[in-house]
ZAPA-801885 format. One line per 10 residues: number of its first residue (from 1); their letters; for each residue x, y, z of C-alpha. Coordinates in steps of 0.2 Angstrom, whole numbers, padded with zeros to 4 digits. Layout:
! ZAPA-801885
NUM	A	X,Y,Z  ...
***
This chain:
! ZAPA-801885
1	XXXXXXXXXX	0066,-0343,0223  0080,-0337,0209  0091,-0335,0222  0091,-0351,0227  0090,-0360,0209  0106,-0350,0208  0114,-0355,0224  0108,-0374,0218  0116,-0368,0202  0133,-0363,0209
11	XXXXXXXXXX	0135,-0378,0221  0133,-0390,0208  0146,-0381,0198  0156,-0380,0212  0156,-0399,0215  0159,-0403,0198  0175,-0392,0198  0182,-0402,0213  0177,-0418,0207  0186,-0413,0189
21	XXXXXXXXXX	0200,-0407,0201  0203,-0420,0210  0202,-0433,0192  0218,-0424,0185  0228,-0420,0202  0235,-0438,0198  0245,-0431,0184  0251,-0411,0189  0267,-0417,0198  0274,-0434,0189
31	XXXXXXXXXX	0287,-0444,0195  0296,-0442,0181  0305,-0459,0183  0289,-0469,0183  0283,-0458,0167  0301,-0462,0159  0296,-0482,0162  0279,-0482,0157  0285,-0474,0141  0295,-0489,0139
41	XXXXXXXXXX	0312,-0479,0142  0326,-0486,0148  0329,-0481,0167  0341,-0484,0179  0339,-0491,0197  0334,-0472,0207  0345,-0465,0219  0332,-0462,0237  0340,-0440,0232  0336,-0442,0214
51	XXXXXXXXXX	0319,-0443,0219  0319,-0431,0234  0329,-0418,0219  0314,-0422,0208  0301,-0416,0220  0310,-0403,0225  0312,-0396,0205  0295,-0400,0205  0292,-0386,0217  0303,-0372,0209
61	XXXXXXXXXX	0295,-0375,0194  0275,-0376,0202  0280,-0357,0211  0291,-0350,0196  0280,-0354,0181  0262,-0354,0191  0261,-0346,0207  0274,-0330,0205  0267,-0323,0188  0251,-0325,0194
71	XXXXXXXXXX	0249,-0322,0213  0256,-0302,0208  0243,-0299,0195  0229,-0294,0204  0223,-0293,0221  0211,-0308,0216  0223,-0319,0209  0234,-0316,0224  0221,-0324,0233  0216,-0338,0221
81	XXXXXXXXXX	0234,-0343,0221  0236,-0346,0241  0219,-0354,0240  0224,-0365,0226  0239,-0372,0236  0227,-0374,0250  0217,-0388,0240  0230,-0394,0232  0237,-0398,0249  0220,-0403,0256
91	XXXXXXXXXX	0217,-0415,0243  0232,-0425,0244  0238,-0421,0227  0252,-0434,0224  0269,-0427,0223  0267,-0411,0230  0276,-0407,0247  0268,-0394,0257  0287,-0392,0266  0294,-0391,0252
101	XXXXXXXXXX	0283,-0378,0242  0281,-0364,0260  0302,-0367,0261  0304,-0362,0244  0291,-0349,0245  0297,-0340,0261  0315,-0344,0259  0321,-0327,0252  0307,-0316,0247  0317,-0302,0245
111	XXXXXXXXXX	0321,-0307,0228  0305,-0308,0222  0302,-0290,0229  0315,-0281,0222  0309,-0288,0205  0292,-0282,0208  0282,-0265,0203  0272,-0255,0216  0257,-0265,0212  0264,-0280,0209
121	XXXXXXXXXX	0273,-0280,0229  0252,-0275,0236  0249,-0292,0227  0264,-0302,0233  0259,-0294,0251  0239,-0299,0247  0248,-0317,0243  0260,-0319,0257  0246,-0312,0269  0235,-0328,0264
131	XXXXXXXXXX	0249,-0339,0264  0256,-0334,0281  0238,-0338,0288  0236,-0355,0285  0254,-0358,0293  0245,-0350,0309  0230,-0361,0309  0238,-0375,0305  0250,-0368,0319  0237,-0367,0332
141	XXXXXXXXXX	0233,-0383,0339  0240,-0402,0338  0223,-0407,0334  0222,-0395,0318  0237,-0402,0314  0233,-0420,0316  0215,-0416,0306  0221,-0404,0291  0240,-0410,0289  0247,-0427,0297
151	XXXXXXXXXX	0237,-0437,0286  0242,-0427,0271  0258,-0433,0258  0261,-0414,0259  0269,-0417,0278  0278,-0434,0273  0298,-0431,0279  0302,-0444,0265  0298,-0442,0244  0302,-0458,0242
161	XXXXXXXXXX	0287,-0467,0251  0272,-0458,0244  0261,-0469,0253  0247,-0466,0266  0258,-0474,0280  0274,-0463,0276  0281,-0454,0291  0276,-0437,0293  0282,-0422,0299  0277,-0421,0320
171	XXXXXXXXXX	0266,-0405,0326  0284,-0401,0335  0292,-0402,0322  0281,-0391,0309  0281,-0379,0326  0300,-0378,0324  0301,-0375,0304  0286,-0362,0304  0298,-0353,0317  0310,-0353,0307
181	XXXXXXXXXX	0299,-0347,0293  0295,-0333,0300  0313,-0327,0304  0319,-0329,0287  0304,-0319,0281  0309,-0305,0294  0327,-0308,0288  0321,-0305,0270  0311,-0288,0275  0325,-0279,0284
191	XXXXXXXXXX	0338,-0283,0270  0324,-0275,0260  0323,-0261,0270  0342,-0257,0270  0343,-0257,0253  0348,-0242,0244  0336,-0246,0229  0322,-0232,0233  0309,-0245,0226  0315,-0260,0235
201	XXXXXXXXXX	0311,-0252,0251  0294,-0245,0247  0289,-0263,0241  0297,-0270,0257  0284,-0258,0268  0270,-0260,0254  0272,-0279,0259  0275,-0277,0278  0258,-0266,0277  0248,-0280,0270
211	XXXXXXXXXX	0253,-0295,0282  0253,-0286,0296  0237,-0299,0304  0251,-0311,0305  0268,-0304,0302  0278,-0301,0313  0267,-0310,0326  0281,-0313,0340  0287,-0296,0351  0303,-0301,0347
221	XXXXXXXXXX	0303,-0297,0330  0292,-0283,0329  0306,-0275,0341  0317,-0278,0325  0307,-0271,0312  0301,-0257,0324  0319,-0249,0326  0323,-0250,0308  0305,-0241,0302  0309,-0227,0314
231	XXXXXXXXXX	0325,-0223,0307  0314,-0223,0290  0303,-0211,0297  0317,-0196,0297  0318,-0202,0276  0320,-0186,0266  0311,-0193,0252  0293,-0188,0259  0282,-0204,0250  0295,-0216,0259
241	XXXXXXXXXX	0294,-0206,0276  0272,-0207,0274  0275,-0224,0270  0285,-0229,0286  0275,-0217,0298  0258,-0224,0292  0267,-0246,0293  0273,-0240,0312  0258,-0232,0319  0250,-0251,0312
251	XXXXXXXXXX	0265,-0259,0322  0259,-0250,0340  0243,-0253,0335  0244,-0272,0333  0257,-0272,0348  0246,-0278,0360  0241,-0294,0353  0260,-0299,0347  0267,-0317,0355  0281,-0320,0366
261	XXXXXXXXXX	0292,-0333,0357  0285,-0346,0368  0268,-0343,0365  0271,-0342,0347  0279,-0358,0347  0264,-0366,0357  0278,-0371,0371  0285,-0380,0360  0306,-0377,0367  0317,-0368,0354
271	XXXXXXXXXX	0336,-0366,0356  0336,-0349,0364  0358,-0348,0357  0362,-0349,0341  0350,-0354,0324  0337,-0344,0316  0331,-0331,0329  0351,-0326,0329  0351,-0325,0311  0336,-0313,0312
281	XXXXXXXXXX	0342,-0304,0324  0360,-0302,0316  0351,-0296,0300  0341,-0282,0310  0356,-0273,0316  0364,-0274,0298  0378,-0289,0302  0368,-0301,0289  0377,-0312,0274  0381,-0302,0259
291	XXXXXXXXXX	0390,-0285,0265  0398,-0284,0246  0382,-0284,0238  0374,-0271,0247  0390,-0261,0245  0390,-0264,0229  0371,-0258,0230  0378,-0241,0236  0387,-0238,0219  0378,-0226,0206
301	XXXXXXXXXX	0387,-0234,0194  0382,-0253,0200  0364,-0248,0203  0363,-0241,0186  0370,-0259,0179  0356,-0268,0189  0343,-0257,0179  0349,-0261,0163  0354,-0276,0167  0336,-0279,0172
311	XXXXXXXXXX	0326,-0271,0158  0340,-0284,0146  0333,-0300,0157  0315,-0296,0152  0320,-0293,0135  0327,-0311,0132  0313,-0320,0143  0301,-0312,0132  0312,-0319,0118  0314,-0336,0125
321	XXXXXXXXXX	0298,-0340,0132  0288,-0333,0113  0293,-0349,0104  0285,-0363,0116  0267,-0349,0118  0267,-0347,0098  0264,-0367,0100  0247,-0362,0111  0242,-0349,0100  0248,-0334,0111
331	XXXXXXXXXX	0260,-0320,0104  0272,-0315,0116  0280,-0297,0114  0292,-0285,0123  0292,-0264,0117  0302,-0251,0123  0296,-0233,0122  0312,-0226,0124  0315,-0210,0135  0300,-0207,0146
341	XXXXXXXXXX	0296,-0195,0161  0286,-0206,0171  0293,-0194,0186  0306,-0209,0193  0319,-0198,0191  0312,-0188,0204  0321,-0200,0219  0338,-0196,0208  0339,-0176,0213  0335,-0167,0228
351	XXXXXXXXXX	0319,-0162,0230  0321,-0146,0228  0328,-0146,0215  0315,-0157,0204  0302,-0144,0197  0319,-0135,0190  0320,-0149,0177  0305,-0148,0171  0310,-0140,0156  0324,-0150,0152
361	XXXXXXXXXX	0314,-0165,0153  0299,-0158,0143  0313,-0157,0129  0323,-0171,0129  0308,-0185,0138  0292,-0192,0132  0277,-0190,0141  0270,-0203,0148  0254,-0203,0133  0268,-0202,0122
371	XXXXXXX	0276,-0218,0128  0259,-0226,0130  0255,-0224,0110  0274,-0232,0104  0271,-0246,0116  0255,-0251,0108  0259,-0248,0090
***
């Protein structure tokens, strides 16, 4: 009987929540224009791509201020974040594109996993994981399409009618774009695991080992990331070489149930020369965009710039975001502990040659406890 009161319980909450939801989805993504007018500001006639740039700014700001510091904070979060786009999508919040939001999302994740810690990039993999999910299920028939997303303002092809009549995207169509999603995302991942950054590679394949349900999905691809893990497999560095061992023997594993392109693509026809799949493709034997960066990458000195040129970016975003938090009551601080061996500089000598510096580091380093106190006071 008390489990059920608090079943009863938790289902009223839960309705309340959705119902409270659902009152205040009308205001999270505002048309700026209209809220200018009904202010009573002067505005200009819109331009049809003044309103489309709005929506899509819209989005950047939705995944940089809500869904990215969030979705790598904890393996629940991760979840909670790829859920809450889910309803946001399901009911018909007005303003938010679907398209828009998965294209923004997937378009280049290897940014957001070179910025990442260790656990942060298991989070990011938790999140992408979900994400990548609800792509396939919408994916997997025209009637689940029809049911869960044609009848949604997520799928319109236009932001300037939000009505319920607006055109939407065709079943074909999302087929088409979900392919190419998923050969960016490939893309993304073996620019990752070419990189030269030792912790860029080992969150690419923390990532690759937690969507692995539905990434790569399609043989083709898997044959990519297949020959590249391999060659990781031979790394010197021993964590990296586990790493890549433990993500391939989970690639043979999973092998069997992988897609040809056409039934991944539901028969919908693709352009078998040319476009995304050649993209990917280009990008798995090395010949993708951006050769001068990655040489640039290759230089101790330019690698070294990056470090400090990161550790200075989290330095003034602490800085600039502490003013508008102060407003809400939230104090907003960065410390530095200086010098300390957290055992990083491991991947900088041989291995070999690592336990020799342990007196010199002892001397000139702080432990990590050490760190830990000037941080907190």
């Amino acid at each position: 009987e008390k489990l059920k009161a608090e079943l009863a319980a938790q289902q009223e909450r839960h309705r309340a929540v959705m119902a409270s939801l659902k009152a205040s989805s009308d205001g999270w993504f505002v048309d700026r224009a209209a809220a200018d007018t009904a202010d009573g500001q002067a505005k200009q006639a819109d331009k049809p791509s003044d309103k489309a740039n709005r929506v899509a700014e819209g989005m950047n700001h939705f995944l940089q201020f809500c869904i990215f510091p969030r979705c790598v904070f904890s393996p629940a979060d991760a979840v909670f974040c790829a859920k809450f786009v889910h309803h946001t999508h399901a009911q018909g919040t007005p303003f938010f594109s679907t398209l828009q939001y998965y294209d923004k999302l997937l378009r280049d994740i290897s940014v957001h996993i070179f910025a990442c810690t260790e656990r942060q990039a298991q989070n990011l993999g938790r999140f992408l994981n979900e994400s990548l999910k609800l792509l396939i299920h919408w994916k997997s028939g025209e009637e689940v399409y029809r049911n869960e997303c044609a009848k949604l303002p997520g799928f319109s092809t236009s932001f300037i009618n939000q009505q319920a009549n607006a055109k939407k995207a065709s079943y074909e169509d999302f087929v088409k774009v979900v392919f190419k999603w998923y050969c960016k995302v490939l893309k993304a991942l073996m620019a990752c695991l070419d990189s030269k950054e030792y912790m860029e590679v080992r969150n690419a394949l923390h990532v690759l080992t937690r969507i692995i349900e539905v990434f790569p999905g399609m043989r083709k691809l898997c044959e990519h990331l297949e020959r590249k893990v391999d060659v990781l497999r031979s790394e010197e560095r021993k964590d990296l070489q586990i790493q890549a061992s433990q993500y391939y023997s989970m690639l043979q594993k999973a092998k069997p149930k992988l897609l040809t392109q056409d039934q991944f693509c539901c028969g919908v026809p693709m352009k078998s020369d040319g476009g995304a799949a050649e993209s990917a493709a280009a990008a798995a034997d090395g010949k993708k965009e951006g050769a001068p960066a990655a040489a640039a990458a290759a230089d101790p000195a330019a690698r070294k710039s990056s470090y400090a040129d990161s550790k200075r970016a989290l330095m003034l975003w602490v800085a600039l975001r502490a003013g508008p938090l102060s407003e809400r009551g939230t104090r907003l601080a960065a410390t530095t502990p200086g010098m300390v061996d957290t055992q990083l500089g491991r991947h900088s000598v041989r291995p070999q040659l690592w336990p020799l510096t342990k007196p010199l580091r002892w001397l000139l380093l702080r432990s990590p406890a050490e760190g830990a106190v000037a941080a907190c006071a």
